[in-house]
BAFI-858954 format. One line per field, with one value per atom (N, C-alpha, C, CB): residue number from 1; atom name; x, z, y. Coordinates in Angstrom, 2 decimals. Each point is the difference from the previous one (the first is absolute). Glycine has a CB too. Layout:
N
seq: [NUM:...]
atom: [CA:...]
u: [X:...]
w: [Z:...]
v: [Y:...]
% end
This chain:
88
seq: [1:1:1:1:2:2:2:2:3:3:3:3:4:4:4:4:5:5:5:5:6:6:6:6:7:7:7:7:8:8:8:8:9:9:9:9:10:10:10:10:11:11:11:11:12:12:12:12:13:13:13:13:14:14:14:14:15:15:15:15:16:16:16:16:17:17:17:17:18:18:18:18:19:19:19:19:20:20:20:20:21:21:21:21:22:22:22:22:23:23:23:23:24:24:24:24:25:25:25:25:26:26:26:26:27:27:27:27:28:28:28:28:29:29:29:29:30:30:30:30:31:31:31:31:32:32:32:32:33:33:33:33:34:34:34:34:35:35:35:35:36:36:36:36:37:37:37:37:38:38:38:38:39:39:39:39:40:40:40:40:41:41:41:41:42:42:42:42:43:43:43:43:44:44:44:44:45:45:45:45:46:46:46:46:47:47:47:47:48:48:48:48:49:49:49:49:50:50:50:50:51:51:51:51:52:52:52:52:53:53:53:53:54:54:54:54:55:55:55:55:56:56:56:56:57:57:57:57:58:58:58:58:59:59:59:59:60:60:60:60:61:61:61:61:62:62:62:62:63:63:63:63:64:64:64:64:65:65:65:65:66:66:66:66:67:67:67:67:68:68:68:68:69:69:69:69:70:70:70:70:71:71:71:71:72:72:72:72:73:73:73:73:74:74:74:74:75:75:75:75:76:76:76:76:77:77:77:77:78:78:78:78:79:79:79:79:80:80:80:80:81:81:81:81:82:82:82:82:83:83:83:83:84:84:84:84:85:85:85:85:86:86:86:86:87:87:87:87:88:88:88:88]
atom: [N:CA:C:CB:N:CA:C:CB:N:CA:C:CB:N:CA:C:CB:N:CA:C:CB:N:CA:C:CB:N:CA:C:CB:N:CA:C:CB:N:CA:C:CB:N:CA:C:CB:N:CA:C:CB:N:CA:C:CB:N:CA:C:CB:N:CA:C:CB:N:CA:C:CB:N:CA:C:CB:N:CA:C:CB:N:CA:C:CB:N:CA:C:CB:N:CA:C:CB:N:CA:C:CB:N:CA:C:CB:N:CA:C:CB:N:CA:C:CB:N:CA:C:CB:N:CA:C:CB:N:CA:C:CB:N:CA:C:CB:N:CA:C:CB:N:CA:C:CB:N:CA:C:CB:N:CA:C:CB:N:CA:C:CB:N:CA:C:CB:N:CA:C:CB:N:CA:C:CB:N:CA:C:CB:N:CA:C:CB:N:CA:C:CB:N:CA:C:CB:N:CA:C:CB:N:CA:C:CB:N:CA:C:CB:N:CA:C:CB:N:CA:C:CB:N:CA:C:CB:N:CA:C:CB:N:CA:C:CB:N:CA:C:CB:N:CA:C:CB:N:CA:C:CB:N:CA:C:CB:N:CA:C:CB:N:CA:C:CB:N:CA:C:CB:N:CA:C:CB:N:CA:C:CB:N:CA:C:CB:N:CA:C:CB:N:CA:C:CB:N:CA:C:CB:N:CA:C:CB:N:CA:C:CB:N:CA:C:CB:N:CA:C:CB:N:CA:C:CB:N:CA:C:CB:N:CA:C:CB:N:CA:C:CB:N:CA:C:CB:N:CA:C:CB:N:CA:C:CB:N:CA:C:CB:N:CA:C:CB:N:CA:C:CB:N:CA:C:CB:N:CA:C:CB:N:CA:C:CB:N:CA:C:CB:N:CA:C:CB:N:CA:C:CB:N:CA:C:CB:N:CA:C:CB:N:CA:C:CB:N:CA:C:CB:N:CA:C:CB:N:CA:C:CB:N:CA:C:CB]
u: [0.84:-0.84:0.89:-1.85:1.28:0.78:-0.78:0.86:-0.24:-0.36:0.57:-0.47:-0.20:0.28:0.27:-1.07:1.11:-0.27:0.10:0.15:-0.92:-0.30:0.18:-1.97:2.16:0.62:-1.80:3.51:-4.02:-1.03:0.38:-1.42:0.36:-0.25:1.16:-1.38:2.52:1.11:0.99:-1.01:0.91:1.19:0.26:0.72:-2.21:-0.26:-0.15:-0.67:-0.16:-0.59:0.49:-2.35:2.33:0.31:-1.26:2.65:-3.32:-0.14:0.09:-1.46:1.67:0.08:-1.05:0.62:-0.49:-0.78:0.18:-0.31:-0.72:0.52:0.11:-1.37:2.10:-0.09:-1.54:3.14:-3.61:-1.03:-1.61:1.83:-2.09:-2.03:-0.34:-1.32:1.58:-0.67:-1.22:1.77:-2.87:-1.68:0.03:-1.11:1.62:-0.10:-1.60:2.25:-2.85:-1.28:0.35:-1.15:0.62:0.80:-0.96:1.10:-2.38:-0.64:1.01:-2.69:3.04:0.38:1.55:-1.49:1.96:1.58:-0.44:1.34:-2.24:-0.04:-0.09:-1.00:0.09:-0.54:1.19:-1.89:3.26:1.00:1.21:-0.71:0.53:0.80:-0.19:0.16:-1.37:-0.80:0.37:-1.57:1.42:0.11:1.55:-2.70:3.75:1.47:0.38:0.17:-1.21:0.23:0.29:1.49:-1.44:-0.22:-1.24:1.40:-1.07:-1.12:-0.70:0.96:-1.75:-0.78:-0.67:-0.98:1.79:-0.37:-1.09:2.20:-2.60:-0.84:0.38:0.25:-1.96:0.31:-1.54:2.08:-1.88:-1.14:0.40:-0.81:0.07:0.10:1.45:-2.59:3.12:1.04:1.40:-1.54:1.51:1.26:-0.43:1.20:-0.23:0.34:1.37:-1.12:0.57:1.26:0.27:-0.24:1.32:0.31:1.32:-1.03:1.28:1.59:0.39:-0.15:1.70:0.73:1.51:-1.87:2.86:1.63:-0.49:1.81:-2.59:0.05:0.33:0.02:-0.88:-0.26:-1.75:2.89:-3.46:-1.30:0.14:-1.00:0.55:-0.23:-1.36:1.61:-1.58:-1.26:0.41:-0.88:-0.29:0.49:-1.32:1.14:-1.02:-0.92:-0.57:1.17:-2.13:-0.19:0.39:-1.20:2.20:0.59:1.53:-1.31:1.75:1.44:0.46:0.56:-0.63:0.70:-0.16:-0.29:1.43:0.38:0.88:-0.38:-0.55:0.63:0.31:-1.68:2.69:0.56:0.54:0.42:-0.81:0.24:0.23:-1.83:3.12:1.18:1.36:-1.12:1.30:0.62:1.12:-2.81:3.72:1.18:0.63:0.51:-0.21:1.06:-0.78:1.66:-1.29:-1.04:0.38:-0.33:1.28:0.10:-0.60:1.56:-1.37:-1.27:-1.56:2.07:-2.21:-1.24:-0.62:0.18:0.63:0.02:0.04:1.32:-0.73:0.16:-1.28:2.43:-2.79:-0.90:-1.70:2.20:-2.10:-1.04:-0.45:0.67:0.78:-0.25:-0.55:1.24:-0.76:-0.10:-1.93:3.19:-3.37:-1.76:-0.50:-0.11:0.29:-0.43:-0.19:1.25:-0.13:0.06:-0.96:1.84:-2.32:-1.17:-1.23:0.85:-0.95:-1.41:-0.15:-0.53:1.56:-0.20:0.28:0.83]
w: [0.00:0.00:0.00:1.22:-1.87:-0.31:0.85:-2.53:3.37:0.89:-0.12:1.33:-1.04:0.40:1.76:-2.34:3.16:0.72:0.62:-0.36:1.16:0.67:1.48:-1.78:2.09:1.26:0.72:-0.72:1.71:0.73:1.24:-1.14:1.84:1.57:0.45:0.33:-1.09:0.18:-0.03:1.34:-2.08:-0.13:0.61:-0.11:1.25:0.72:-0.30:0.78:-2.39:-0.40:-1.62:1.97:-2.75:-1.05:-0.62:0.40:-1.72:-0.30:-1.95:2.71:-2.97:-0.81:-1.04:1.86:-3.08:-1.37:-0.86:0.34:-0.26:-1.14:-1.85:1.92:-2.30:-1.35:-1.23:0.84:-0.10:-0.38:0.41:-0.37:-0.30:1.03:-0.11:-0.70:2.37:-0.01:0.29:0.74:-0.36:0.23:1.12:-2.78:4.00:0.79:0.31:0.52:-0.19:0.46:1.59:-1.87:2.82:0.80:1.54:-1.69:0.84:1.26:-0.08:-0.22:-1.03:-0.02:0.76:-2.63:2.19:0.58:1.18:-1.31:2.05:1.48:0.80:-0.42:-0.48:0.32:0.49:-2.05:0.56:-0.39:1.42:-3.57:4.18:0.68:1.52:-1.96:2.60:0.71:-0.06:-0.28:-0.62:0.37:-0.35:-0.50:0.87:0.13:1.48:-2.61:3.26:1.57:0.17:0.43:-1.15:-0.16:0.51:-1.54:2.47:0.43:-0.84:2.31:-2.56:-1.53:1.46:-3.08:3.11:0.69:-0.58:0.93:-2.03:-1.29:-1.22:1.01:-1.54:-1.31:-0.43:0.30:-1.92:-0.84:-1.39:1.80:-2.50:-1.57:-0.40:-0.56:1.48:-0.51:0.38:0.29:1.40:0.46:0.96:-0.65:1.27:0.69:1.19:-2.30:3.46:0.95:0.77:-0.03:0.53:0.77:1.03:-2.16:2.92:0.77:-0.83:2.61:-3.05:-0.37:0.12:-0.86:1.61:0.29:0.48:-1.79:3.24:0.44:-0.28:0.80:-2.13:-0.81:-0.54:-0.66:0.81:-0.53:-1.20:1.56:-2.89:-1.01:-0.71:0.92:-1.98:-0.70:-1.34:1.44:-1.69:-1.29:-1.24:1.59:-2.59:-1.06:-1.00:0.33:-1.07:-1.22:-1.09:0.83:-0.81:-1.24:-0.04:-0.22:1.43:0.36:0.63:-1.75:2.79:0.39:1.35:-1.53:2.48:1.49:0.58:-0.26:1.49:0.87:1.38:-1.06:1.46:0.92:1.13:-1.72:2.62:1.36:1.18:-0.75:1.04:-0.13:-0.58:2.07:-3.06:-0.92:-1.00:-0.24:0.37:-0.68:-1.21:2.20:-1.94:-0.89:-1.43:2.31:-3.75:-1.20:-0.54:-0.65:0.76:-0.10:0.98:-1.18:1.89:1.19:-0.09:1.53:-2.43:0.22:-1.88:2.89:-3.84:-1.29:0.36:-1.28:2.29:0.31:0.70:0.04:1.10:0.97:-1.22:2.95:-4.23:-0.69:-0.68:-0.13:-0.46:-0.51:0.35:-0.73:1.77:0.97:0.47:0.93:-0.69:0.11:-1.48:1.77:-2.39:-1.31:-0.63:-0.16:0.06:0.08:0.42:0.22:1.33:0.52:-0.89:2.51:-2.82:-0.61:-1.37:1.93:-2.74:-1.48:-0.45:-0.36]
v: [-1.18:1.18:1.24:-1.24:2.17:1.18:1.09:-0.76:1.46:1.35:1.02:-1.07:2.83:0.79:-0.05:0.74:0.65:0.04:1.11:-1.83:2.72:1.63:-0.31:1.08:0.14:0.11:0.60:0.72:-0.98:0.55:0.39:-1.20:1.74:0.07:0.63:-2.07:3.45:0.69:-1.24:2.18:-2.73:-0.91:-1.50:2.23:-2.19:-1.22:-1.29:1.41:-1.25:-1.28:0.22:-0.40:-1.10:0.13:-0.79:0.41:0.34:-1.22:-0.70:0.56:-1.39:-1.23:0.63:-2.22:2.44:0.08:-0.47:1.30:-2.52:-0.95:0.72:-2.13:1.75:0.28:-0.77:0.20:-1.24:-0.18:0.51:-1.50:1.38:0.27:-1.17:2.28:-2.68:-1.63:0.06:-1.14:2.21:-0.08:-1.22:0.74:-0.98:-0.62:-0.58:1.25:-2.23:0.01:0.44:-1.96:2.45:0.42:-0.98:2.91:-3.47:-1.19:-0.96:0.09:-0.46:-1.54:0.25:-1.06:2.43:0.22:-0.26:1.77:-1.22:0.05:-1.27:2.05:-2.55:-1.64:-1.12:0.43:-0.09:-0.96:0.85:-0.75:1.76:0.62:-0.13:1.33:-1.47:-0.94:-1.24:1.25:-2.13:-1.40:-0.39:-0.54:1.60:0.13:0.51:0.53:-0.52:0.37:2.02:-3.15:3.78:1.04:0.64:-0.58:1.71:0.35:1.39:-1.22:1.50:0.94:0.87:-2.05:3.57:0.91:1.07:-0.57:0.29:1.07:-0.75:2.66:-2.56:-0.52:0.43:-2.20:2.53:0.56:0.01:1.42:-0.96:-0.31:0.36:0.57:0.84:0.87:-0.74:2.28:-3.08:-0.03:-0.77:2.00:-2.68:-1.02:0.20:-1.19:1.49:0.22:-0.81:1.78:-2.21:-1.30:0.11:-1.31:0.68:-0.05:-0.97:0.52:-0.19:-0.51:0.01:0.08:-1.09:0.24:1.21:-1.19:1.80:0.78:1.40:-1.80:2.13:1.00:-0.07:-0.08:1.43:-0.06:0.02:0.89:-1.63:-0.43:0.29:-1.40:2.05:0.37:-0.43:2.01:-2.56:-0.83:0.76:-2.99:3.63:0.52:-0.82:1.74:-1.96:-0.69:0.07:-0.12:1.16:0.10:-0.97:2.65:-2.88:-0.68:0.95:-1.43:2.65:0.90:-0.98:2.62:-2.43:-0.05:0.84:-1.95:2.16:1.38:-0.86:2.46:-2.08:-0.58:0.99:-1.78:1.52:1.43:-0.80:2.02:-1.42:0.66:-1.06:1.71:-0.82:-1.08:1.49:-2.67:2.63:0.80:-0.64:0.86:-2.14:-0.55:-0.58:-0.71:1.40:-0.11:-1.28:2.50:-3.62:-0.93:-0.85:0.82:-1.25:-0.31:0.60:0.05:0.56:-0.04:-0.19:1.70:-1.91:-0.59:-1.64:2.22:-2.90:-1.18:-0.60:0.56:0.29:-0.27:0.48:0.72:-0.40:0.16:-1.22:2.21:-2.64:-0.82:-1.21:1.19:-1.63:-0.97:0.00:0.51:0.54:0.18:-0.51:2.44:-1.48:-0.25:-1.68:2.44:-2.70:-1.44:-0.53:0.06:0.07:-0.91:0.27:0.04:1.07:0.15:0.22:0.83:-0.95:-0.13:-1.63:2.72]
% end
C-alpha cells in the first residue's frame, strides 16, 4: 500500500492517506475489528475509533488513519497498513 501522510493535533497525531479510495464499508470494518478483540469506542457511516498499541485510532472510509499521539511518519505508514490489511 502506498501512503501520504499530515501532521494533526499541532504535531501530536499523524495520520496515513492512502493513495487509494478504498470506500471502506465501515459496519463490516467494525464488525471484523470487534471480533479481533478490539474495543470500537465510536463508530458510524463516517469513522470508526478504537484503542489501539495505546494510541487512539480513527480509521475513515476512504483508507485514511489518524493515530493520536503518534510523531514518527513511518510508524504510522506501517501501523496503517497493518489495519488496513485486516479489513480489505
Amino acid at each position: 500500500m502506498r501512503f501520504t501522510t499530515a501532521r494533526l493535533c499541532g504535531g501530536e497525531a499523524l495520520m496515513a492517506i492512502s493513495a487509494d479510495d478504498l470506500d471502506l464499508n465501515m459496519e463490516e470494518a467494525s464488525g471484523r475489528l470487534a471480533g479481533m478483540g478490539f474495543r470500537i469506542k465510536q463508530k458510524d457511516d463516517m469513522m470508526i475509533t478504537m484503542d489501539w498499541r495505546e494510541m487512539e485510532t480513527t480509521i475513515y472510509p476512504q483508507g485514511k488513519v489518524m493515530f493520536f499521539p503518534l510523531k514518527d511518519r513511518s510508524l504510522c505508514i506501517r501501523y496503517a497498513t497493518e489495519i488496513l490489511e485486516y479489513l480489505i
